[in-house]
ChimeraX commands (.cxc) that place a marker at each C-alpha (Angstrom):
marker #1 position 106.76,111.44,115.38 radius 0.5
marker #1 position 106.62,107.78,115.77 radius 0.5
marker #1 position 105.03,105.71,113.29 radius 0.5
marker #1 position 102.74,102.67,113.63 radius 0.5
marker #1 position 102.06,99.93,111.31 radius 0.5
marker #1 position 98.30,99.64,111.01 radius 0.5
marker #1 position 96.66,96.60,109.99 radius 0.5
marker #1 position 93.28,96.18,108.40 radius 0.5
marker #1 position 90.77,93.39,107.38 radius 0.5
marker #1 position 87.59,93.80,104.56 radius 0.5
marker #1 position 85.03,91.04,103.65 radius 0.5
marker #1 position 84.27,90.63,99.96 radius 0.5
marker #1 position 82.15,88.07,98.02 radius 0.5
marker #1 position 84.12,88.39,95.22 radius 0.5
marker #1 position 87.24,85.83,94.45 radius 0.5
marker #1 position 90.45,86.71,94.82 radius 0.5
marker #1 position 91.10,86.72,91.29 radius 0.5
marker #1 position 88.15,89.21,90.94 radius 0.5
marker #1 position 89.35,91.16,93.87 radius 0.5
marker #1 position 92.93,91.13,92.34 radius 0.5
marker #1 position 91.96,93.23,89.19 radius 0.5
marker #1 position 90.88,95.94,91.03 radius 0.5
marker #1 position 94.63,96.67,92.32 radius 0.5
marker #1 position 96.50,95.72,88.67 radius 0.5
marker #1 position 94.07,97.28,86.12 radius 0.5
marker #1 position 93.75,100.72,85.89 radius 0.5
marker #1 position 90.68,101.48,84.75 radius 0.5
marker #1 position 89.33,99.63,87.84 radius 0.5
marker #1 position 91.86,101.40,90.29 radius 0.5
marker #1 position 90.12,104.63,89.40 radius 0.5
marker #1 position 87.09,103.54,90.25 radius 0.5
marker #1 position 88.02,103.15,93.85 radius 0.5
marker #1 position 91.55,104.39,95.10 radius 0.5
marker #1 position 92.70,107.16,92.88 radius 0.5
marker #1 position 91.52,110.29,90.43 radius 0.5
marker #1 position 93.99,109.03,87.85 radius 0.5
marker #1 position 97.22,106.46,87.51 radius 0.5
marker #1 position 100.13,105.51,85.08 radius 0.5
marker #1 position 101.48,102.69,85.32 radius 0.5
marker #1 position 105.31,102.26,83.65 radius 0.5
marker #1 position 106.83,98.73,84.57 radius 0.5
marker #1 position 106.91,98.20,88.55 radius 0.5
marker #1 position 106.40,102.39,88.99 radius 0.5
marker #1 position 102.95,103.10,90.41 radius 0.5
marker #1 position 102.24,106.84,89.68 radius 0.5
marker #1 position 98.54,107.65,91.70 radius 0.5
marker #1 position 97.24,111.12,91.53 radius 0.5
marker #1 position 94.57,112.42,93.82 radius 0.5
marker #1 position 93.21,116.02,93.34 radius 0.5
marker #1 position 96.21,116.80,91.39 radius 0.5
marker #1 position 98.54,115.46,93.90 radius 0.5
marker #1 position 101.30,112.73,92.80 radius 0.5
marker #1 position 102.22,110.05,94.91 radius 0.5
marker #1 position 104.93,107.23,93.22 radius 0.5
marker #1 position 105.03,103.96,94.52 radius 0.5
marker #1 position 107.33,101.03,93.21 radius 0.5
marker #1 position 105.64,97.57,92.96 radius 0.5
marker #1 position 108.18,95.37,95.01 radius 0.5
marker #1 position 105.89,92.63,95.11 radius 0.5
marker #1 position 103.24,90.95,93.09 radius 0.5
marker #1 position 101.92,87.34,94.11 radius 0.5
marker #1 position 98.90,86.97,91.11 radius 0.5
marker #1 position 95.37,86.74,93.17 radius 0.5
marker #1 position 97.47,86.39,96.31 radius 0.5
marker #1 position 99.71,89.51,97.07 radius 0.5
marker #1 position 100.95,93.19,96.00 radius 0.5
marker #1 position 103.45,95.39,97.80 radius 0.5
marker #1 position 104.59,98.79,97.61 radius 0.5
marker #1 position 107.27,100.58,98.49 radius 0.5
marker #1 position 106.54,104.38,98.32 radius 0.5
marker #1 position 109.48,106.35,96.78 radius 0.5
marker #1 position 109.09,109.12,98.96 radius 0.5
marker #1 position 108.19,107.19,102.59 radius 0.5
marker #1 position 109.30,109.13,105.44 radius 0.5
marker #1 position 110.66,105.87,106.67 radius 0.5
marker #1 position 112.78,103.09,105.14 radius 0.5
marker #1 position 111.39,99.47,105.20 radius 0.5
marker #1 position 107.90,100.89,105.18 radius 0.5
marker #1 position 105.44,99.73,102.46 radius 0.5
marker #1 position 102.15,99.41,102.00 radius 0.5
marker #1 position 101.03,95.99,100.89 radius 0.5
marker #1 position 97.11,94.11,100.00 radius 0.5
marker #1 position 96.48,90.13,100.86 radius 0.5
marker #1 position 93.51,88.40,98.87 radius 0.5
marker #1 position 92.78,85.14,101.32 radius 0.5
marker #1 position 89.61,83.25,101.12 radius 0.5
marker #1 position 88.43,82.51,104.37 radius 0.5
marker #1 position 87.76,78.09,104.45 radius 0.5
marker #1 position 84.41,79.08,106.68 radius 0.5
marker #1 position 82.40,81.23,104.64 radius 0.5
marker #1 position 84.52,81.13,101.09 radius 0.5
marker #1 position 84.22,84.92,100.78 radius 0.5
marker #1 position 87.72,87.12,100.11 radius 0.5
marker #1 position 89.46,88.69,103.80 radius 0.5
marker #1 position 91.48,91.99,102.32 radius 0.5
marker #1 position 94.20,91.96,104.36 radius 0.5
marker #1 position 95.65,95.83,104.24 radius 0.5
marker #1 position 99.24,97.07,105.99 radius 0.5
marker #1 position 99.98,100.41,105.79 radius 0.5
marker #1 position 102.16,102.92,107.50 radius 0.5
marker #1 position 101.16,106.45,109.39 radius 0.5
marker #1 position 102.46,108.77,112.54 radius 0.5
marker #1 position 100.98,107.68,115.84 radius 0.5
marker #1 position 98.23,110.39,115.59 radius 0.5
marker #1 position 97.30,109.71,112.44 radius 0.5
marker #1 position 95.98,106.31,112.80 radius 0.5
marker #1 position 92.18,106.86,113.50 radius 0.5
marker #1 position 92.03,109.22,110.69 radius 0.5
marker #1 position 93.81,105.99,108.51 radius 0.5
marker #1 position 91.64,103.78,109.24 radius 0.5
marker #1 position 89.06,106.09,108.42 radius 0.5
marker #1 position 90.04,106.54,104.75 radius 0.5
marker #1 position 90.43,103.04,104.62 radius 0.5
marker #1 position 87.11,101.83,105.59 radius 0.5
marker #1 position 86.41,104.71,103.11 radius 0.5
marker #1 position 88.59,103.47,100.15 radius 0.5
marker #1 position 86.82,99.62,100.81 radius 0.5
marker #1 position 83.56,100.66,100.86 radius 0.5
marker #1 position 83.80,102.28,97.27 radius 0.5
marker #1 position 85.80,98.99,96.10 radius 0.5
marker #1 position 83.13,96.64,97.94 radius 0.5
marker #1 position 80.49,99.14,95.64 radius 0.5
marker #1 position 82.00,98.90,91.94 radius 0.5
marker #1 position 83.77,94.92,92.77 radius 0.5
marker #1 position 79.87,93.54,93.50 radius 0.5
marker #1 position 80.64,92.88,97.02 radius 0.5
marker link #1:1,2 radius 0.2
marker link #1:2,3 radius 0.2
marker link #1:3,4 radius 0.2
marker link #1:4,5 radius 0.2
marker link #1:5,6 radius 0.2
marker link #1:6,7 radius 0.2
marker link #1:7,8 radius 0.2
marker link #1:8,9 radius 0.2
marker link #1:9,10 radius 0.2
marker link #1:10,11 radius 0.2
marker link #1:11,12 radius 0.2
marker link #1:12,13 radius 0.2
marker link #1:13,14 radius 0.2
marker link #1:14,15 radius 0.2
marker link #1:15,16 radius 0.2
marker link #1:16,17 radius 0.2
marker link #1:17,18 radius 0.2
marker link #1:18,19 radius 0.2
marker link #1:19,20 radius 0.2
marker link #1:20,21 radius 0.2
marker link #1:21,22 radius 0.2
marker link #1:22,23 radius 0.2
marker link #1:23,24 radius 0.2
marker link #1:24,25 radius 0.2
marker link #1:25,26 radius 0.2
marker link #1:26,27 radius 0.2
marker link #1:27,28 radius 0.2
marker link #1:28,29 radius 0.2
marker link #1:29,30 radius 0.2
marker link #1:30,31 radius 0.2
marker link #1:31,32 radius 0.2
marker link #1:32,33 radius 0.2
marker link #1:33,34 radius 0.2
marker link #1:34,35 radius 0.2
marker link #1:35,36 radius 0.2
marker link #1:36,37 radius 0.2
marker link #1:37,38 radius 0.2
marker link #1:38,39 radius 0.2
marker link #1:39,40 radius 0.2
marker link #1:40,41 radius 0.2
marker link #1:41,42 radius 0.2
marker link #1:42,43 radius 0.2
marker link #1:43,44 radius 0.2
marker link #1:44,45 radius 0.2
marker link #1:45,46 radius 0.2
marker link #1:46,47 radius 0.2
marker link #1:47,48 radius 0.2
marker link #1:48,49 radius 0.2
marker link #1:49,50 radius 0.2
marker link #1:50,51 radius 0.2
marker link #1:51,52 radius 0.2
marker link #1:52,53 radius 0.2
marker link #1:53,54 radius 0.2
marker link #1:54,55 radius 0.2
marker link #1:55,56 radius 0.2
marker link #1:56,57 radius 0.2
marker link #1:57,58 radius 0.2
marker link #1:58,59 radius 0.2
marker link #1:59,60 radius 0.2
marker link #1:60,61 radius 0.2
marker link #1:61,62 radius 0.2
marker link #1:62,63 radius 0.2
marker link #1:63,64 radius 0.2
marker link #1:64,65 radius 0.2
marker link #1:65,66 radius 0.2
marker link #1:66,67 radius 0.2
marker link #1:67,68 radius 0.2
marker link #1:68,69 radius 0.2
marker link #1:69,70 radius 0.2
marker link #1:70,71 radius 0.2
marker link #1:71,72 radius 0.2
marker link #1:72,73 radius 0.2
marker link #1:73,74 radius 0.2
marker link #1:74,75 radius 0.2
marker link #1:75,76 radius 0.2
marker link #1:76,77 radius 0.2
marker link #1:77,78 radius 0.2
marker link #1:78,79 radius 0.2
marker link #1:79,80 radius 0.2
marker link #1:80,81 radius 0.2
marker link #1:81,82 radius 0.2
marker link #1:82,83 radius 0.2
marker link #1:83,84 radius 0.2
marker link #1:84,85 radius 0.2
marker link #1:85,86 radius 0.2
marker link #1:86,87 radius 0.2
marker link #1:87,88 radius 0.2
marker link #1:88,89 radius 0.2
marker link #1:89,90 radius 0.2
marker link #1:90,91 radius 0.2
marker link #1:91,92 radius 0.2
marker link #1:92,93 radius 0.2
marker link #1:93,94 radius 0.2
marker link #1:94,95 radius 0.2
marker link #1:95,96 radius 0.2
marker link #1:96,97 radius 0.2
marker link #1:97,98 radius 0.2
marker link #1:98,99 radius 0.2
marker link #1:99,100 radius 0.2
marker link #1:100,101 radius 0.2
marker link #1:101,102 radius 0.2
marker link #1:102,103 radius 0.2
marker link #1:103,104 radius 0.2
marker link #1:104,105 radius 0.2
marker link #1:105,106 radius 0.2
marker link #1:106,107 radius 0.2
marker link #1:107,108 radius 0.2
marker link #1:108,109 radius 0.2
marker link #1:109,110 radius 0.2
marker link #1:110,111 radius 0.2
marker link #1:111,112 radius 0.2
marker link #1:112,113 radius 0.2
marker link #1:113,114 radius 0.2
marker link #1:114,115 radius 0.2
marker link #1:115,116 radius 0.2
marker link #1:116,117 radius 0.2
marker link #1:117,118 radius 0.2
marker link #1:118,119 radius 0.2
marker link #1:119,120 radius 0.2
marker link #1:120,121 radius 0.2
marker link #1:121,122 radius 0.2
marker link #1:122,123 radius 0.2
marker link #1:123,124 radius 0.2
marker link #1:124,125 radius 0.2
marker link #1:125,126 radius 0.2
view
């Protein structure tokens, strides 16, 4: 199956710094993106429904930047990575969000991402 990368964009009133601790912090990850998570040095463990996914943290820009690297991608190179910009027009936050999926799974992506962002827009304020 091929795969694409898909690329997403959310509005938030929130700062980047505010928008930031909703990716590093695990009490506010669950709120949002996952049932449960550990977090042990760069190695992101999420769980969802009792499913594990591990993720290692390849890059972390404070209030600007975090990138994964799933240990178990079907693909190497592949990652899956958030950008916190404030747009100069309107000073709110643009989520920029990359991810990964097989050709005929990108509608249904895009659907739990708009998902996954509404329920941060909810408990962020915005």
């Amino acid at each position: 199956m091929n795969r694409v990368k898909l690329e997403l964009e959310f509005l938030f009133k929130g700062s980047p710094s505010t928008l930031y601790k909703f990716f590093t912090e695990p009490a506010r990850i669950v709120l949002w993106f996952c049932d449960e998570i550990d977090i042990s040095g760069d190695i992101y463990t999420f769980s969802w429904n009792g499913s594990e996914e591990t993720a290692l943290l390849i890059d972390d820009i404070e209030d600007e930047r975090l990138r994964f690297q799933w240990l178990d991608a079907p693909v190497k190179g592949e990652y899956l990575e958030f950008r916190f910009i404030t747009s100069e027009v309107t000073n709110e936050t643009i989520l920029e969000i990359t991810d990964f999926c097989d050709a005929d799974e990108v509608q249904d992506q895009r659907k739990l991402w708009m998902s996954q962002t509404a329920k941060l827009k909810i408990e962020s304020g915005g």
